[in-house]
PyMOL Python script that loads the backbone (N, CA, C, O; Angstrom):
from pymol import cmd

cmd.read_pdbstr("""\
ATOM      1  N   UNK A   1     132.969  16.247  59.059  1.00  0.00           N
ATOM      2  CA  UNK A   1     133.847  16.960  59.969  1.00  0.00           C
ATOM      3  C   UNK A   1     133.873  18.432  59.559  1.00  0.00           C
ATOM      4  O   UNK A   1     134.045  18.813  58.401  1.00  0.00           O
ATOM      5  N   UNK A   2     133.722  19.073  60.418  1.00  0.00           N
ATOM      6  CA  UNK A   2     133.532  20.575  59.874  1.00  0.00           C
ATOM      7  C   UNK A   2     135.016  21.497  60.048  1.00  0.00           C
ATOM      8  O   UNK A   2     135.895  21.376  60.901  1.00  0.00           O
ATOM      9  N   UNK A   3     134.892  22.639  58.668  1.00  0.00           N
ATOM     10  CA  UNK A   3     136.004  23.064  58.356  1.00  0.00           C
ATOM     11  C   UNK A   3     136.594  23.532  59.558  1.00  0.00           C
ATOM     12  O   UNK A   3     135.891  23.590  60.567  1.00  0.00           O
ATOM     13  N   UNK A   4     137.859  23.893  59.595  1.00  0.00           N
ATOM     14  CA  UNK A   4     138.492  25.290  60.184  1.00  0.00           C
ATOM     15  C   UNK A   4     137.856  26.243  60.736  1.00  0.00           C
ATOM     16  O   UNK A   4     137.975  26.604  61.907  1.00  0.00           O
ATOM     17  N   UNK A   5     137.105  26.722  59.863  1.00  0.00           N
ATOM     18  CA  UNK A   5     136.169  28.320  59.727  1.00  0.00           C
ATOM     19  C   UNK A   5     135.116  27.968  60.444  1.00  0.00           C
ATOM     20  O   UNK A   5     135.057  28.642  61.472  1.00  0.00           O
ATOM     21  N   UNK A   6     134.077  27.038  60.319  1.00  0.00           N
ATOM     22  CA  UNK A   6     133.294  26.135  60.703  1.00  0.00           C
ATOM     23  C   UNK A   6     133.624  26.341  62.370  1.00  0.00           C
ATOM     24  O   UNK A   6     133.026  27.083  63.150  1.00  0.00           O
ATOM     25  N   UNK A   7     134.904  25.333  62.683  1.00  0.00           N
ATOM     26  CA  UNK A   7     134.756  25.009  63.853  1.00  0.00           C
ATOM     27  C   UNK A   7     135.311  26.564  65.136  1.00  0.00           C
ATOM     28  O   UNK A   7     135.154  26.740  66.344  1.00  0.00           O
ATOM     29  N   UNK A   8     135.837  27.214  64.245  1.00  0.00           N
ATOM     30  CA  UNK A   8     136.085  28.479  64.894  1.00  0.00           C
ATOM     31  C   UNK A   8     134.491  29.155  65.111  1.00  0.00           C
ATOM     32  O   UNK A   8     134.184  29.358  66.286  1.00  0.00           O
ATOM     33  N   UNK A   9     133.601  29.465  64.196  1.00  0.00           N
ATOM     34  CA  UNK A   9     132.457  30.010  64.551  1.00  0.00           C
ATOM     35  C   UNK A   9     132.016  29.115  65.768  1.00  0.00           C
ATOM     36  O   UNK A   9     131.820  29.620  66.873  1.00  0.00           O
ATOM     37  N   UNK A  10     131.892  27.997  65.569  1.00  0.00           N
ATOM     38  CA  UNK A  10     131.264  27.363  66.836  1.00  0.00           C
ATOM     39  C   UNK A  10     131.637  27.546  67.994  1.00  0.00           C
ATOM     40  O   UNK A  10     130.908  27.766  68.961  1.00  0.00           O
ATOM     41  N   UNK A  11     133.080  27.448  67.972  1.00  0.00           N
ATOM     42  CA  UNK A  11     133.838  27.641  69.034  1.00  0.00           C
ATOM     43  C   UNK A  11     133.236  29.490  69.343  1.00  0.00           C
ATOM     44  O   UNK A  11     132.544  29.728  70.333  1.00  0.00           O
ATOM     45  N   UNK A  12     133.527  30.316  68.614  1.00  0.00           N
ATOM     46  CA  UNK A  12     133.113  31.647  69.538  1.00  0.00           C
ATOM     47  C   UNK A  12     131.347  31.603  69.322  1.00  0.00           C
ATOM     48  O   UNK A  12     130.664  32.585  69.613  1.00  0.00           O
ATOM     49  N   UNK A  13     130.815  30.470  68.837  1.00  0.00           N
ATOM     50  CA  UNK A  13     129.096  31.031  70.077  1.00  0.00           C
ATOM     51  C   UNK A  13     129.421  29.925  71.392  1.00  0.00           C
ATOM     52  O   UNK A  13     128.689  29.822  72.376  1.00  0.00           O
ATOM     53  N   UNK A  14     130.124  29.484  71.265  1.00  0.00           N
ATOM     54  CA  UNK A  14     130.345  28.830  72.611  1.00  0.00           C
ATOM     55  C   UNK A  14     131.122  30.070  73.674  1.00  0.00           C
ATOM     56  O   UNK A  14     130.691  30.268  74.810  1.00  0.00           O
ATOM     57  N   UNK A  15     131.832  30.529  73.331  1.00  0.00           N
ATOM     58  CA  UNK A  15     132.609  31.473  73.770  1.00  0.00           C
ATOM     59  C   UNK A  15     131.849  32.917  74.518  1.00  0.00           C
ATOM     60  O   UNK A  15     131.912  33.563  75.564  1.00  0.00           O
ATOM     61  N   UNK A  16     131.155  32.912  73.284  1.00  0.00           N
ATOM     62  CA  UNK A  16     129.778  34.456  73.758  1.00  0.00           C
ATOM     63  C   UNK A  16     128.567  33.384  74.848  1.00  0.00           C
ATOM     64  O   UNK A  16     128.191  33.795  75.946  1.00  0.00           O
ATOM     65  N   UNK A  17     128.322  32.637  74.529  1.00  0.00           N
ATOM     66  CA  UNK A  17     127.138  31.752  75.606  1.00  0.00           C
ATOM     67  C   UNK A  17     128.256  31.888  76.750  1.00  0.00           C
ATOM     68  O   UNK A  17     128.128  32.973  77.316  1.00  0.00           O
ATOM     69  N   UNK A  18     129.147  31.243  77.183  1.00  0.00           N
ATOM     70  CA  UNK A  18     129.584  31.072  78.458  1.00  0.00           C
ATOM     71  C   UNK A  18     130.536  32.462  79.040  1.00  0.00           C
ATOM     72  O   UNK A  18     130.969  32.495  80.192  1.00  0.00           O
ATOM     73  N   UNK A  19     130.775  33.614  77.998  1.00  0.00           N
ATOM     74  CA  UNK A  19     130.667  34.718  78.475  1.00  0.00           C
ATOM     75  C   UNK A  19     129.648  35.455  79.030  1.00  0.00           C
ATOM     76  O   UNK A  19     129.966  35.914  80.127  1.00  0.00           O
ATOM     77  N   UNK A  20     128.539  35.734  78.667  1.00  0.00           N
ATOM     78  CA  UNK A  20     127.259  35.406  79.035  1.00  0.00           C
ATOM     79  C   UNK A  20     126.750  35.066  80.434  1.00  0.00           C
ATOM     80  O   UNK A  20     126.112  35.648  81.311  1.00  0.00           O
ATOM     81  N   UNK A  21     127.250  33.995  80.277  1.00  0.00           N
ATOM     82  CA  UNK A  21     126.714  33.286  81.874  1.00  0.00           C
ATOM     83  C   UNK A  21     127.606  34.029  82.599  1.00  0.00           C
ATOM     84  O   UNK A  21     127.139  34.663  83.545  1.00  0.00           O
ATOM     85  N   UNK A  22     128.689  34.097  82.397  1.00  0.00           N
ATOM     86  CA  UNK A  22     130.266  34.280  83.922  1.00  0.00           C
ATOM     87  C   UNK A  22     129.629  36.142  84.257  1.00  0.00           C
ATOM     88  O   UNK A  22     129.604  36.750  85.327  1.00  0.00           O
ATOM     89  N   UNK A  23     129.288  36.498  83.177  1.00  0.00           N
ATOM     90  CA  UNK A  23     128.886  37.793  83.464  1.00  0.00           C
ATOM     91  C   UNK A  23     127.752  37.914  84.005  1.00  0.00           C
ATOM     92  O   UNK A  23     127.657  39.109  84.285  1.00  0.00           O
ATOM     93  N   UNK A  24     126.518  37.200  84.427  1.00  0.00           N
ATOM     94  CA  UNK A  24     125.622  36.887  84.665  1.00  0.00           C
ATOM     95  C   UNK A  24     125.924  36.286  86.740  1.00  0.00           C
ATOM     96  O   UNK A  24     125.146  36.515  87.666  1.00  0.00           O
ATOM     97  N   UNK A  25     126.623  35.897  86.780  1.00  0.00           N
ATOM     98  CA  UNK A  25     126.871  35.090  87.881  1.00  0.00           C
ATOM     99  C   UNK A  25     127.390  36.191  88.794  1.00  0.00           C
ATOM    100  O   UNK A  25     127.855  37.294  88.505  1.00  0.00           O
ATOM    101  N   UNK A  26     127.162  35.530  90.123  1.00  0.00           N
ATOM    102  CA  UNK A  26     127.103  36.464  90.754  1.00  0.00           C
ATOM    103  C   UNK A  26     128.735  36.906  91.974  1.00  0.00           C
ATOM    104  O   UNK A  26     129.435  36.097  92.584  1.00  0.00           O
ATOM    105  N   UNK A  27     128.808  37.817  91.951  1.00  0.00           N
ATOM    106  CA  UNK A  27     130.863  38.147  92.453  1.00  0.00           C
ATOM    107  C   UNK A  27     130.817  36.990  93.459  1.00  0.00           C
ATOM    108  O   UNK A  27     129.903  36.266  93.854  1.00  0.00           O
ATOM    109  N   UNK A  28     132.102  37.073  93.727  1.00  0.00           N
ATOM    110  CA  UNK A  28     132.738  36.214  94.913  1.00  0.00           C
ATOM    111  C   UNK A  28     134.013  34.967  94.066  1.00  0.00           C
ATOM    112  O   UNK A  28     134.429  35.013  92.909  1.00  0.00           O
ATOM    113  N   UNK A  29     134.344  33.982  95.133  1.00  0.00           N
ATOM    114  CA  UNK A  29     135.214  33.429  94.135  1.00  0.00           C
ATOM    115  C   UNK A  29     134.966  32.412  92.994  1.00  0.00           C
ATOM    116  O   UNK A  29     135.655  32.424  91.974  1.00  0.00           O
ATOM    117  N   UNK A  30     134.148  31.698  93.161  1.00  0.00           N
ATOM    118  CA  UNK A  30     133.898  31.201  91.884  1.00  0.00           C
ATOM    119  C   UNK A  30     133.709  32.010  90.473  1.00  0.00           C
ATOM    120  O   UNK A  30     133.693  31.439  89.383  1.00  0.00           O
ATOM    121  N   UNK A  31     133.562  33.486  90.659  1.00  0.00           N
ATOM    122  CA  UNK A  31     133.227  33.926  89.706  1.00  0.00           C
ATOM    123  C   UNK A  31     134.454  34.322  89.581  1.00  0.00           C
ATOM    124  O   UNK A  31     134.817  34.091  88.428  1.00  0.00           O
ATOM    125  N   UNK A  32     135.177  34.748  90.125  1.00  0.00           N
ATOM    126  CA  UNK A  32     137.271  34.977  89.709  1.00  0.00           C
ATOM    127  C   UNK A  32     137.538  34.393  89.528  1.00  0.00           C
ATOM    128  O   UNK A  32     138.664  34.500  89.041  1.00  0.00           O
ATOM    129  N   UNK A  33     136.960  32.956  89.630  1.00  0.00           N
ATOM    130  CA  UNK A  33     138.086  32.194  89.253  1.00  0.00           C
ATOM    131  C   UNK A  33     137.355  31.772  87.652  1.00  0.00           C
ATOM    132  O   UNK A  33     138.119  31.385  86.767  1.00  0.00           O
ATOM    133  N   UNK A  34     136.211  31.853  87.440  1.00  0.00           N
ATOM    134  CA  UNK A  34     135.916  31.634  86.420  1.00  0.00           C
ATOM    135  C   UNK A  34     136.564  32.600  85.230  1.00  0.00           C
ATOM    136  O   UNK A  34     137.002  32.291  84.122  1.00  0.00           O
ATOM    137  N   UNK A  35     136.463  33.784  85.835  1.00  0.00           N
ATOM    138  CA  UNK A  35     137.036  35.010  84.712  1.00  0.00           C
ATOM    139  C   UNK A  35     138.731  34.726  84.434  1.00  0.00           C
ATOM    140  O   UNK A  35     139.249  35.187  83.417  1.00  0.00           O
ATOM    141  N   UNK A  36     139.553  33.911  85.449  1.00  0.00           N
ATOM    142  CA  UNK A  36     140.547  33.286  84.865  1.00  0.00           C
ATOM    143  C   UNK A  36     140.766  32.799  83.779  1.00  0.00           C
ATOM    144  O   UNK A  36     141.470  33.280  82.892  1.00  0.00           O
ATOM    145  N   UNK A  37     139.966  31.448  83.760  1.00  0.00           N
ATOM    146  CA  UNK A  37     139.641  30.945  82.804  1.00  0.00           C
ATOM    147  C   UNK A  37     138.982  31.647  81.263  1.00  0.00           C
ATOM    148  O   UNK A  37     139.301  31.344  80.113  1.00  0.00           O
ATOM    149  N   UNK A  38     138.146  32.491  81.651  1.00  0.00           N
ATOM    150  CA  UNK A  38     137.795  32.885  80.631  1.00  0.00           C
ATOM    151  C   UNK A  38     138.858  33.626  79.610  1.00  0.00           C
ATOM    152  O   UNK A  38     139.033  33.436  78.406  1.00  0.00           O
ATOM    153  N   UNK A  39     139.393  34.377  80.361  1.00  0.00           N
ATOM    154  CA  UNK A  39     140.586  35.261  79.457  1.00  0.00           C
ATOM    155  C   UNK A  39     141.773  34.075  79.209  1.00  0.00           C
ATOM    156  O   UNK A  39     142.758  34.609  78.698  1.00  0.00           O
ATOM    157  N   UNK A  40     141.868  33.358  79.314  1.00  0.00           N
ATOM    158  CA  UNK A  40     142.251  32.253  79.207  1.00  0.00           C
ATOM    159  C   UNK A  40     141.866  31.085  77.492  1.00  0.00           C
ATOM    160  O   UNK A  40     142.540  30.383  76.738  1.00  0.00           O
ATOM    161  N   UNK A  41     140.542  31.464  77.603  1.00  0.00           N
ATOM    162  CA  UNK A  41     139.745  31.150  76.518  1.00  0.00           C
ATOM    163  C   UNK A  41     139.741  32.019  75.776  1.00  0.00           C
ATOM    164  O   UNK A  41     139.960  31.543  74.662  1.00  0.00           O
ATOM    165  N   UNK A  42     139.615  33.080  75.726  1.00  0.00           N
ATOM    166  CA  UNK A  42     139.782  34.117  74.986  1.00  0.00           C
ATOM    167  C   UNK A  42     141.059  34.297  74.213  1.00  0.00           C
ATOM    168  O   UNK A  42     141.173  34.232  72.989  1.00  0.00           O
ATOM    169  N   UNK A  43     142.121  34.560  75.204  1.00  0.00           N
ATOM    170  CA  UNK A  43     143.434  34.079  74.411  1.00  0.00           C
ATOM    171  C   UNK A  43     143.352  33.042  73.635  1.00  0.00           C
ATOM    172  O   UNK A  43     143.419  33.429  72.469  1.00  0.00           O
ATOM    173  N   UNK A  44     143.219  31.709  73.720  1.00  0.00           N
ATOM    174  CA  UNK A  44     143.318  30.596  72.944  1.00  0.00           C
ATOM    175  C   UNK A  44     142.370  30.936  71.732  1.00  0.00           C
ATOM    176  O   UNK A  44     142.833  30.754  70.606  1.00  0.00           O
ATOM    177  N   UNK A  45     141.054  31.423  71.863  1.00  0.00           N
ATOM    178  CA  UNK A  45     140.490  31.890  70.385  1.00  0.00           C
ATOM    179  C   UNK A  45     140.968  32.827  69.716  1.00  0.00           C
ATOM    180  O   UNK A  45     140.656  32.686  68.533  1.00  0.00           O
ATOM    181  N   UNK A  46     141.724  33.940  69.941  1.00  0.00           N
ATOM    182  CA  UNK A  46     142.741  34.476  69.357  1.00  0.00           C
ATOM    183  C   UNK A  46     143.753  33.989  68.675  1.00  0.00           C
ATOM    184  O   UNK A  46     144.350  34.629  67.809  1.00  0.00           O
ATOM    185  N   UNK A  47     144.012  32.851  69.006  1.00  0.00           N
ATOM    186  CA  UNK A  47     145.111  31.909  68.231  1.00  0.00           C
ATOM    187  C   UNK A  47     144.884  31.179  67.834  1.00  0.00           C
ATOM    188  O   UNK A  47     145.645  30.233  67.629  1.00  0.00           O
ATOM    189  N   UNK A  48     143.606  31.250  67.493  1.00  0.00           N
ATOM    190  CA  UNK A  48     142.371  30.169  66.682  1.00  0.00           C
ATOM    191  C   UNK A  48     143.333  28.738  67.162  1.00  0.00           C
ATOM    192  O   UNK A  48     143.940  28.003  66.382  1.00  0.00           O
ATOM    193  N   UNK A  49     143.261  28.597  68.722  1.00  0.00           N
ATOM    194  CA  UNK A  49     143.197  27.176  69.356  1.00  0.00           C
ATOM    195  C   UNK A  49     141.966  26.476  69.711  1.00  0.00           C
ATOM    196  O   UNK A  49     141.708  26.134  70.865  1.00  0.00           O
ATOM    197  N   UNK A  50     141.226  26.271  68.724  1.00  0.00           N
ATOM    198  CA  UNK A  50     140.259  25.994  69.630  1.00  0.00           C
ATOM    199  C   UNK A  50     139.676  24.791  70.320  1.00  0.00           C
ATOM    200  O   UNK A  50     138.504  24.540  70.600  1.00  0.00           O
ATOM    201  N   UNK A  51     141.048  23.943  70.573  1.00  0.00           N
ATOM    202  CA  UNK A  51     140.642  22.741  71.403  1.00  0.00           C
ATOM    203  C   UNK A  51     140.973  23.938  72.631  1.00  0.00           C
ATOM    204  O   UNK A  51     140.218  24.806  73.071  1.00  0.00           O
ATOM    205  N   UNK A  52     142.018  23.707  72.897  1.00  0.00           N
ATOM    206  CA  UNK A  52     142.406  24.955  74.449  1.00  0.00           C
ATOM    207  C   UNK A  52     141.360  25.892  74.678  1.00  0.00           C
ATOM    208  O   UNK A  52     140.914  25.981  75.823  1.00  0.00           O
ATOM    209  N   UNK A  53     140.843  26.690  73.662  1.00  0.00           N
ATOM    210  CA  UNK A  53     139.529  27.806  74.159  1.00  0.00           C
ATOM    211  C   UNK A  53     138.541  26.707  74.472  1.00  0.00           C
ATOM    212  O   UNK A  53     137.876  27.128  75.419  1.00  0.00           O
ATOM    213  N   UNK A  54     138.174  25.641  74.172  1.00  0.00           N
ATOM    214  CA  UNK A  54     136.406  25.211  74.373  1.00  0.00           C
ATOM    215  C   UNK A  54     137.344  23.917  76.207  1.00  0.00           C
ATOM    216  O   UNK A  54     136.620  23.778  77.193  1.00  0.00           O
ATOM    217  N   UNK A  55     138.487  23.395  76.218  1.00  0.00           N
ATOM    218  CA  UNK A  55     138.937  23.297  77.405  1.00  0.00           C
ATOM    219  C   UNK A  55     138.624  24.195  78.414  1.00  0.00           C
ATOM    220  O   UNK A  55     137.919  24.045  79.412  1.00  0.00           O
ATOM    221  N   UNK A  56     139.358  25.315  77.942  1.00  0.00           N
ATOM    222  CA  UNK A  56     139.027  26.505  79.527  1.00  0.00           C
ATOM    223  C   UNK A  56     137.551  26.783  78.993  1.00  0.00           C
ATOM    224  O   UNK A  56     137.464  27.117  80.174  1.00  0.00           O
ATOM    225  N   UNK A  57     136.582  26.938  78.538  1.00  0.00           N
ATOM    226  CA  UNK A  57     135.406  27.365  78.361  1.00  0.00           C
ATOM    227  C   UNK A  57     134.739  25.993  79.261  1.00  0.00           C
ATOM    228  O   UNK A  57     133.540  26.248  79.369  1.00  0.00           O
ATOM    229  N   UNK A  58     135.018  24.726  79.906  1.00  0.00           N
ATOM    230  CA  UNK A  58     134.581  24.001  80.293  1.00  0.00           C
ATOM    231  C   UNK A  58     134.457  24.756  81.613  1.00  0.00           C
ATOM    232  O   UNK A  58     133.464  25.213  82.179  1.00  0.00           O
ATOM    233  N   UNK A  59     136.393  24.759  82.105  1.00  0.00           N
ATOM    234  CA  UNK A  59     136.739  25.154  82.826  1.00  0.00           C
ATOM    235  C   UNK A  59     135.688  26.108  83.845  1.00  0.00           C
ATOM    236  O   UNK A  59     135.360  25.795  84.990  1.00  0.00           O
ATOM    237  N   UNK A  60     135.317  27.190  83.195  1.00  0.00           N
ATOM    238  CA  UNK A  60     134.725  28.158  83.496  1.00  0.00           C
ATOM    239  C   UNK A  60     133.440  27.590  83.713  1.00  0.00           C
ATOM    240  O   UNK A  60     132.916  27.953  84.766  1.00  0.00           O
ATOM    241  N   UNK A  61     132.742  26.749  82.963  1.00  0.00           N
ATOM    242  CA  UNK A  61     131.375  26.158  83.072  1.00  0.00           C
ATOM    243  C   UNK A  61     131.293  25.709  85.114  1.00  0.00           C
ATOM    244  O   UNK A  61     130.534  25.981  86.045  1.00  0.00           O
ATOM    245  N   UNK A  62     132.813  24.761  84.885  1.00  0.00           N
ATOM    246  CA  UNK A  62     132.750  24.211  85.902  1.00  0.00           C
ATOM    247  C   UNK A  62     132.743  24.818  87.212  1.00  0.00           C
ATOM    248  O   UNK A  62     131.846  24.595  88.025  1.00  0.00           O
ATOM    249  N   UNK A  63     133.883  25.706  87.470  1.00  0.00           N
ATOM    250  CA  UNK A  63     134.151  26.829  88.062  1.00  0.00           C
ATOM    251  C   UNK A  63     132.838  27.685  88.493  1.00  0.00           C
ATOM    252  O   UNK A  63     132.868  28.283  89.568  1.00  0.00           O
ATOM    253  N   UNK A  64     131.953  27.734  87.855  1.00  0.00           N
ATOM    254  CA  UNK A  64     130.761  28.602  88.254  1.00  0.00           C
ATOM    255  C   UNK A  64     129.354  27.739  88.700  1.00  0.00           C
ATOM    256  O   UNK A  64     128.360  28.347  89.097  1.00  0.00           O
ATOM    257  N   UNK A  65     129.379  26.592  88.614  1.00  0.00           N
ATOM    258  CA  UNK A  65     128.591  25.556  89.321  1.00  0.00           C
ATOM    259  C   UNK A  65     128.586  25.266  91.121  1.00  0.00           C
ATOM    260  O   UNK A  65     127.888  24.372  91.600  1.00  0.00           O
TER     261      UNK A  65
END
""", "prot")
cmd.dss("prot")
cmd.show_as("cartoon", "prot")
cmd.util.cbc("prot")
cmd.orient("prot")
């Protein structure tokens, strides 16, 4: 089971990959609504939550499909 520290790094290359994409994608609403989510995720990795950040990081996956 990987540490704390561990699962926080993972959590932000997950974070930079699906930032990445949302920035990549193209305007309209799926992409607002994805950037919801994202700052959303962002907050939660700030508070080193990172079940809640890699949740909305789904979020956003989903949102932009």
């Amino acid at each position: 089971m990987p540490t704390p520290e561990q699962s926080h790094s993972q959590t932000s290359e997950q974070l930079k990959a699906v930032k990445a994409m949302c920035e990549k994608a193209p305007s309209g609403p799926k992409k607002t609504q994805a950037n919801v989510h994202l700052t959303a995720a962002e907050a939660a990795y700030k508070q080193k939550e990172n079940g809640q950040c890699i949740a909305e990081l789904e979020k956003v996956r989903a949102a932009l499909k």
